[in-house]
C-alpha positions in Angstrom: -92.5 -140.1 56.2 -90.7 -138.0 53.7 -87.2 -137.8 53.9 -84.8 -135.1 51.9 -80.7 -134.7 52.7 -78.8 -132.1 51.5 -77.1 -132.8 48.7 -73.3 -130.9 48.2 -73.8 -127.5 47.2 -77.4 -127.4 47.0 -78.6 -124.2 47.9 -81.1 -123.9 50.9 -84.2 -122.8 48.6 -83.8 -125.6 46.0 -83.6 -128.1 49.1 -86.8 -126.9 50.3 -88.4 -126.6 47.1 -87.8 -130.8 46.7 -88.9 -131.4 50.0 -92.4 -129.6 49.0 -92.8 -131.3 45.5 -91.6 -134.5 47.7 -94.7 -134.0 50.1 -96.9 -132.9 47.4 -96.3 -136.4 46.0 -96.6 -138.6 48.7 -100.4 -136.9 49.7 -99.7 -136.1 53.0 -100.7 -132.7 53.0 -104.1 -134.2 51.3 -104.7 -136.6 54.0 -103.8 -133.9 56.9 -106.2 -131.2 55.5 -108.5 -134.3 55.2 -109.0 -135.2 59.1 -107.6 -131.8 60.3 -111.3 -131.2 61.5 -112.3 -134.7 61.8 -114.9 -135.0 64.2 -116.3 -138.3 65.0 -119.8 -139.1 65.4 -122.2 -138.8 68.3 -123.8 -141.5 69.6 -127.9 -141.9 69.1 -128.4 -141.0 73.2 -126.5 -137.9 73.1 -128.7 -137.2 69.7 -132.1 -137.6 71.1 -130.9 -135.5 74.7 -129.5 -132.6 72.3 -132.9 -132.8 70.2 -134.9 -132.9 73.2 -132.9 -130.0 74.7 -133.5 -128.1 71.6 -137.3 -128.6 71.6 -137.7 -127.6 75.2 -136.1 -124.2 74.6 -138.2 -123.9 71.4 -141.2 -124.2 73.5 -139.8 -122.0 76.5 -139.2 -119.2 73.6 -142.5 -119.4 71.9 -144.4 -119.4 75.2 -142.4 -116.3 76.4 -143.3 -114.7 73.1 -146.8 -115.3 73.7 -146.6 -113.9 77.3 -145.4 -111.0 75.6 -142.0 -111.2 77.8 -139.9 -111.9 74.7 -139.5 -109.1 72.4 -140.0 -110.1 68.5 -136.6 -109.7 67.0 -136.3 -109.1 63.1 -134.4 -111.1 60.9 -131.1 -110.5 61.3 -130.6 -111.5 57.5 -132.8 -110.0 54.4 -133.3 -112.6 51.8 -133.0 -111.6 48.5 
């Protein structure tokens, strides 16, 4: 926890420019922007139903493009 008081006459700006070298020291910021989009891991079950789930609409897709039902949609993104 980084702690700043004011000392006597110390103008508001130079009060808040200590308190940001002070929390530039101690790393917070770093470790903030470091699990700010932490996102723990999945577990192997909810893996294999999301791969499953992915498969089955692959296969849903290519069998309505076969039937003709799906229209062929360009690339949306030229390579170049």
């Amino acid at each position: 926890m980084v702690e700043v008081k004011k000392k006597d006459g110390e103008s508001f700006e130079s009060l808040l420019r200590r308190f940001n070298r002070k929390i530039q020291q101690s790393g917070v910021l770093v470790r903030a922007r470091k699990i700010r989009f932490y996102e723990p891991g999945k577990s192997r079950n909810l893996l294999r139903v999301d791969a499953l789930r992915r498969a089955e609409n692959r296969e849903k897709r290519e069998e309505l493009k076969k039937l003709g039902k799906l229209p062929v949609t360009p690339p949306k993104f030229k390579r170049r």
